[in-house]
C-alpha positions as CSV (number, residue, x, y, z in Angstrom):
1,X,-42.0,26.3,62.1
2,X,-40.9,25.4,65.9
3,X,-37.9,25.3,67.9
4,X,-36.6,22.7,70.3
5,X,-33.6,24.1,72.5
6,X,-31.2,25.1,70.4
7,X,-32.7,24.5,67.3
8,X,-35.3,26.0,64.6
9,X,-37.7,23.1,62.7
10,X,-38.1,23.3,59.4
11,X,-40.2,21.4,57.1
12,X,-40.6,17.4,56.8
13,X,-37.8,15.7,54.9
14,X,-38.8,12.2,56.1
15,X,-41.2,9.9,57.4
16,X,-41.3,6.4,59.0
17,X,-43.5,4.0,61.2
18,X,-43.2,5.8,64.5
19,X,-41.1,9.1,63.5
20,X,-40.5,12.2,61.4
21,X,-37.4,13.6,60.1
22,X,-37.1,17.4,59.6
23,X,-34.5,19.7,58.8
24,X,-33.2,22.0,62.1
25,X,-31.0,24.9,62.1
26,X,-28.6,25.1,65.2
27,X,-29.1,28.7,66.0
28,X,-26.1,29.7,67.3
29,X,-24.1,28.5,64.8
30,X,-26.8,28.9,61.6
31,X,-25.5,25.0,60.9
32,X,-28.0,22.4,59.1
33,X,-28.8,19.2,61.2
34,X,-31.6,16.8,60.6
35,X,-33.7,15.7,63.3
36,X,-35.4,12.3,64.0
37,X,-38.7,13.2,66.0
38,X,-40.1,10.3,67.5
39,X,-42.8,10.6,70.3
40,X,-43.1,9.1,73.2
41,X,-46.3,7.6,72.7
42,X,-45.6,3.8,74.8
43,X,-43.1,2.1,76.8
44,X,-41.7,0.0,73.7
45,X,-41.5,2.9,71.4
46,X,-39.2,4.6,74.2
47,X,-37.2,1.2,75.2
48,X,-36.6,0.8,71.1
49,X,-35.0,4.6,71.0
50,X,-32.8,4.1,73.7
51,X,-32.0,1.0,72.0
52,X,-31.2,2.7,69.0
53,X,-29.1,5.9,70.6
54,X,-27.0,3.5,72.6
55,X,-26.2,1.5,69.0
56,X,-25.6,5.5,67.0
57,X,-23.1,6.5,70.0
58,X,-20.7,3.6,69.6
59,X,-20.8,3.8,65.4
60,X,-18.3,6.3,64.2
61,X,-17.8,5.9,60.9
62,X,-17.3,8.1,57.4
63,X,-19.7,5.5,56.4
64,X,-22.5,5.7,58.7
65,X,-24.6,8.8,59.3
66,X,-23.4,10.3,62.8
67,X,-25.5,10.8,65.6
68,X,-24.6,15.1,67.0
69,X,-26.8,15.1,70.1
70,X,-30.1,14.1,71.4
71,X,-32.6,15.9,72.9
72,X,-36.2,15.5,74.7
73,X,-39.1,17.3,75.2
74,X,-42.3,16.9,77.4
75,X,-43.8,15.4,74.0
76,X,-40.7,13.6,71.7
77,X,-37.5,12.5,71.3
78,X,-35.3,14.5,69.0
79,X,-32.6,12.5,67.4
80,X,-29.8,15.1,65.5
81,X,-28.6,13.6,62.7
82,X,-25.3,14.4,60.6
83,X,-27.3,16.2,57.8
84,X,-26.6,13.9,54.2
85,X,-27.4,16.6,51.3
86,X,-27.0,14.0,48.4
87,X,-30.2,12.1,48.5
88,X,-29.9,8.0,48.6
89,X,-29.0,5.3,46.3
90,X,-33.1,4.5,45.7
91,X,-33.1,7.4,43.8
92,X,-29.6,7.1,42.0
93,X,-30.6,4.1,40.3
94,X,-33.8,5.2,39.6
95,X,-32.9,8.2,37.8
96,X,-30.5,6.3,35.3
97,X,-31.7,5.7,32.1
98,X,-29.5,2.6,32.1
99,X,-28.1,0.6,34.6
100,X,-24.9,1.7,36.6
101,X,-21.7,1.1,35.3
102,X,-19.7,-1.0,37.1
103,X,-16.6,1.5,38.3
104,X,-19.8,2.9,39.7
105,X,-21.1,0.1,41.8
106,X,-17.7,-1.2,42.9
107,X,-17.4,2.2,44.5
108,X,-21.0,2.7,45.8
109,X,-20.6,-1.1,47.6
110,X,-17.1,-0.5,48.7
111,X,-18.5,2.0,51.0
112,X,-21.4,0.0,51.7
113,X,-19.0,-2.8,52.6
114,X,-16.6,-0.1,55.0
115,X,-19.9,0.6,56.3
116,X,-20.9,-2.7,57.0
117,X,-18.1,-3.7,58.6
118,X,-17.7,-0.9,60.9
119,X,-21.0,-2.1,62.5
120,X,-20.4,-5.3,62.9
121,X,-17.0,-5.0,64.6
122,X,-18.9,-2.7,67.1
123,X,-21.4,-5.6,67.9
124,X,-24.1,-3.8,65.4
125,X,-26.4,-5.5,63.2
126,X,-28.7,-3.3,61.0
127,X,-31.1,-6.0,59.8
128,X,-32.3,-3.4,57.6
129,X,-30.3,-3.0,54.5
130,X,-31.6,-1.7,51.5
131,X,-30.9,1.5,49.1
132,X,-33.5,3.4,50.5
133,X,-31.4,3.6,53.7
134,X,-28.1,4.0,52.0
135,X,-27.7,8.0,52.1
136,X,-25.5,9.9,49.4
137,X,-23.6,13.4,50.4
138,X,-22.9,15.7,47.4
139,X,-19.0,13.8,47.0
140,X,-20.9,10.7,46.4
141,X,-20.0,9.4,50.5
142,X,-22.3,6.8,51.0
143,X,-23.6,6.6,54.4
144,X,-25.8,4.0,56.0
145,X,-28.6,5.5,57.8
146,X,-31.6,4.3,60.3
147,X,-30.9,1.9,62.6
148,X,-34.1,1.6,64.0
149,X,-34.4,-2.2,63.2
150,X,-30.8,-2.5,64.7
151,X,-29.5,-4.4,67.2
152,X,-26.8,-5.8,69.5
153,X,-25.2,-8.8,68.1
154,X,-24.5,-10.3,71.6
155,X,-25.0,-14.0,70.7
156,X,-25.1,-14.1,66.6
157,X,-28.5,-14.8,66.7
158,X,-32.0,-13.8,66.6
159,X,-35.5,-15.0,66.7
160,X,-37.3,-14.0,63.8
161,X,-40.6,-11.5,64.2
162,X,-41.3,-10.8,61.0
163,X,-43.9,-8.4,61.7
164,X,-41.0,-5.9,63.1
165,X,-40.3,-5.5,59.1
166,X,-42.6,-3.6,56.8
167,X,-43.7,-5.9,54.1
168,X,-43.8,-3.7,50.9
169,X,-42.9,-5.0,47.7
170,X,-40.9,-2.4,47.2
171,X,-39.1,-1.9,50.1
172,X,-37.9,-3.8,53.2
173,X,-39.4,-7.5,52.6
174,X,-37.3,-7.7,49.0
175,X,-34.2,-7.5,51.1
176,X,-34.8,-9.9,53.9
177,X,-32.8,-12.8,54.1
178,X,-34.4,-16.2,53.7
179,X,-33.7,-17.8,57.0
180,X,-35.3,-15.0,58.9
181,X,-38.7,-16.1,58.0
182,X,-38.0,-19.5,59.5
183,X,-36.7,-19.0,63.1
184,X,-33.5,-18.4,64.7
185,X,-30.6,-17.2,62.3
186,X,-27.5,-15.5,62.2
187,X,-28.3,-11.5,61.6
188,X,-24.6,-10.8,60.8
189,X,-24.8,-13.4,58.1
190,X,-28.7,-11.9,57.1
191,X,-27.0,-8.2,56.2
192,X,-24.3,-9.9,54.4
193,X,-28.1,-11.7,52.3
194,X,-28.4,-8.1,52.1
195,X,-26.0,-6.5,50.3
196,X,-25.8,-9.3,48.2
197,X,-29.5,-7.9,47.2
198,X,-28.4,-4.4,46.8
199,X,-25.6,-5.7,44.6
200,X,-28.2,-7.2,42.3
201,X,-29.9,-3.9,42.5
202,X,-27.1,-1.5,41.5
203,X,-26.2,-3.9,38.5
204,X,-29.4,-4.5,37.2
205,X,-31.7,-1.9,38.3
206,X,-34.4,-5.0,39.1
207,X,-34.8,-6.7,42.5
208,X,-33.2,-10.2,42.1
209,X,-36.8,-11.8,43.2
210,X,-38.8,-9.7,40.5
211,X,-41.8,-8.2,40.0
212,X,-44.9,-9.5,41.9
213,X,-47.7,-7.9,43.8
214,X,-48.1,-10.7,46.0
215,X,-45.9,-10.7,49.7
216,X,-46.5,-14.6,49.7
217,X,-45.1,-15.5,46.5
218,X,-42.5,-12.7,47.0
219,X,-41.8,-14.5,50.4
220,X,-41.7,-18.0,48.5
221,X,-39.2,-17.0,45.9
222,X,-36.9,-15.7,48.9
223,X,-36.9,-18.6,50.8
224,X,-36.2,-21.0,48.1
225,X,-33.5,-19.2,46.4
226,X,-35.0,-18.3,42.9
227,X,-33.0,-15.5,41.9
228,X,-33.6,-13.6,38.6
229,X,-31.0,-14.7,36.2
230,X,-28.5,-12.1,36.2
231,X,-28.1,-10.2,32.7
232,X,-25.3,-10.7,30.1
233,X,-24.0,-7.8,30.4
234,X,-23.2,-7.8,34.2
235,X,-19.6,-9.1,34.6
236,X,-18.4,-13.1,35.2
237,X,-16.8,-11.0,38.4
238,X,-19.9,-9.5,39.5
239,X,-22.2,-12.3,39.3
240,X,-20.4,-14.6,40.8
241,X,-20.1,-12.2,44.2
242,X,-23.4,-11.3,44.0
243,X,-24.7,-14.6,43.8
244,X,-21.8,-15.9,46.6
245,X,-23.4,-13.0,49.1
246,X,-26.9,-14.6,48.0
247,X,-26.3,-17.9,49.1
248,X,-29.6,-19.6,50.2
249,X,-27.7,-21.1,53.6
250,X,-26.4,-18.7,55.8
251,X,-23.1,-21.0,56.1
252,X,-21.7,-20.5,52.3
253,X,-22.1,-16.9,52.5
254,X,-18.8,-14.9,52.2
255,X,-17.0,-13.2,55.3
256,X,-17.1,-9.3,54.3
257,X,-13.1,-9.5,54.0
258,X,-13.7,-11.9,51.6
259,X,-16.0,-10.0,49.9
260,X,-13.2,-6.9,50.1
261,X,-10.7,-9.4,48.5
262,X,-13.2,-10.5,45.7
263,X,-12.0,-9.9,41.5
264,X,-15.1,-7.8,41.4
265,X,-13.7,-4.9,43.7
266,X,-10.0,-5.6,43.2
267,X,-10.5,-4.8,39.6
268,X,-12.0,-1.0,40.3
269,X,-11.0,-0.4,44.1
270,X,-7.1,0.4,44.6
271,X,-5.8,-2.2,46.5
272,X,-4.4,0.2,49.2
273,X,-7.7,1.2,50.2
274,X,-8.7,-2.6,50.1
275,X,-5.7,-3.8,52.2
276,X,-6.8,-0.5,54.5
277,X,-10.3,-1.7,55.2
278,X,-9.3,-5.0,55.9
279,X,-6.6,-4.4,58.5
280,X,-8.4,-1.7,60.2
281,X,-9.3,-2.5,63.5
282,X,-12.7,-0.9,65.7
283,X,-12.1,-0.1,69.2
284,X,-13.8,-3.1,71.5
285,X,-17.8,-2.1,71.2
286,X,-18.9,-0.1,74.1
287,X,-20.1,-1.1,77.3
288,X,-23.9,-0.3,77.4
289,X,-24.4,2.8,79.4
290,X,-27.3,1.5,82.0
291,X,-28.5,5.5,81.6
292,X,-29.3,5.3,78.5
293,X,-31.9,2.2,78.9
294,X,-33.5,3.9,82.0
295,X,-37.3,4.7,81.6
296,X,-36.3,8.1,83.9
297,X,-36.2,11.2,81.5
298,X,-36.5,15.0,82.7
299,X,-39.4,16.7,81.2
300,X,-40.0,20.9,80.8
301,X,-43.4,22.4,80.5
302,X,-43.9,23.0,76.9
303,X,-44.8,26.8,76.3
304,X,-45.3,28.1,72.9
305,X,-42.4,26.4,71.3
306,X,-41.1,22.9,72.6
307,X,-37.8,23.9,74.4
308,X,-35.7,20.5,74.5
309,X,-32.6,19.4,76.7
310,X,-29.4,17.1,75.9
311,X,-30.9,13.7,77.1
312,X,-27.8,11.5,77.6
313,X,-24.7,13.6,78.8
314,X,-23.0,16.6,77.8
315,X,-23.7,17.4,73.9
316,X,-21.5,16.2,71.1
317,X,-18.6,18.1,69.6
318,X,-20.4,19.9,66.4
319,X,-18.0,18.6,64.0
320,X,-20.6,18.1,61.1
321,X,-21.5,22.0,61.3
322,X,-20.5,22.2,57.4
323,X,-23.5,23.7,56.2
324,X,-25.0,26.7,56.9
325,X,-28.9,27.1,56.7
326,X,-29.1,31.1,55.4
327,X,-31.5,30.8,52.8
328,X,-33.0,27.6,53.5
329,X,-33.0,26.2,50.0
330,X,-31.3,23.0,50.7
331,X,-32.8,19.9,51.4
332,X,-30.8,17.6,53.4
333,X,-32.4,13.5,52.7
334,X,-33.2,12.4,56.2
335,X,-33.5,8.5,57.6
336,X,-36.2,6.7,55.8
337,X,-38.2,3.8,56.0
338,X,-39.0,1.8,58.8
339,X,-38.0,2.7,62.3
């Protein structure tokens, strides 16, 4: 057990490529947080976190998992996280003896859908979509977590590097649109590939590509389009959007207000709430703050414990102080997967 400024560590709740995620107690307050520890071990690893803080700050969303405050020590980067207490959708369908019913995913995708769109109005692309990173409070909020694969969607495109992804059968490559093993491509339209997946997912409990423990012929299936065939007892409504999102070109792929105004989600989601996320309108997407990018951080001597500082600014309000930490029984799910 440590501390960092403000804060007491607590044990490991999560781990990815290049960072840990622990669960912090802001003293002063006795509030759970979660932290995203990432050190500064090279130049890239530093420009991709300020990357990734500049993308958190302009996303503020029920949907999204909010960024509190970050900090920095001689040694790391602490990114505090919104703590999500729920687990994440990975493990939903996993512990179901059956697959979802369908009131169940409309609502679960719904949100991912709010989500979605939220960070794409703000310029966002998460090029990492899958229910791993989909977080779940204890109401059953879903919020989209790590955004460490993220970028600004300045121009609508990207060249594909593959080897940013982590290619596990299981995990990130079963997700990735086709096009984005083939060059240039449209990452807005490659999330929308995306949820299309997860879609599949929720419904069936089975990836759409199945089973295989071979990345090549996993990679094969993906960029030709051979989707499992959907079971009969998933709706005419619900295959026909998942397969719409799946489209194997980018171009035939639904806009996500189309996807809002599907028969799938009209026939569980009040249209109120349908009519509210389509009309709702994101503030223009922030400037990016030139301070944030800069290689210049301030270090302190580390003594016994690592004694951290707010890195960029004054600190955020501490709205998500919700929970306290007496005890420490709970265990709040962290970001996961690839950073």
């Amino acid at each position: 057990m440590g501390r960092v400024g403000e804060y007491e560590i607590f044990e490991t709740v999560g781990t990815g490529a290049f960072s840990k995620v622990k669960r912090v107690r802001h003293i002063p307050t006795d509030a759970c947080f979660v932290a995203k520890i990432i050190p500064k071990s090279n130049q890239r690893v530093e420009n991709d976190i300020r990357v990734e803080i500049s993308i958190l700050r302009r996303l503020k969303h029920r949907n999204i998992v909010q960024l509190v405050e970050i900090l920095e020590s001689p040694n790391n980067y602490y990114i505090i996280l919104e703590p999500v207490f729920g687990g994440d959708v990975c493990s939903l369908v996993l512990s179901q003896d059956s697959s979802l019913e369908e009131e169940v995913v409309s609502g679960l995708f719904f949100q991912l859908l709010a989500g979605v769109r939220a960070c794409h109005q703000n310029g966002v692309a998460h090029r990492d979509l899958k229910p791993e990173n989909l977080l779940l409070t204890e109401g059953n909020v879903l919020k989209i977590s790590d955004f460490g694969l993220s970028r600004l969607h300045k121009q609508s495109n990207f060249h594909a590097q593959i080897d940013e992804y982590a290619h596990t059968l299981t995990g990130t490559l079963a997700y990735v649109a086709p096009e984005v093993f083939c060059g240039t491509y449209d990452a807005f339209k490659a999330d929308i590939w995306s949820m299309g997946c997860i879609l599949y997912v929720l419904l069936t409990s089975c990836f759409p590509f199945g089973y295989t423990t071979d990345a090549r012929e996993l990679e094969e299936r993906i960029k030709m389009g051979r989707i499992c065939k959907l079971p009969d007892s998933v709706s005419e409504e619900a295959k026909e959007l998942t397969l719409w999102l799946m489209s194997l070109h980018p171009e035939d792929r639904p806009s996500l207000d189309q996807v809002a105004l599907h028969s799938f989600l009209k026939r569980y989601v009040p249209m109120k709430h349908i009519l509210a996320l389509i009309g709702s309108k994101q503030p223009p997407p922030l400037a990016a703050n030139p301070a944030e990018f800069s290689s210049e951080v301030v270090e302190e001597e580390k003594q016994v414990n690592e004694r951290g500082r707010p890195l960029f600014g004054k600190e955020a309000p501490r709205e998500y102080s919700l929970k306290p930490c007496s005890g420490g029984s709970s265990k709040p799910m962290g970001q996961s997967g690839k950073d």
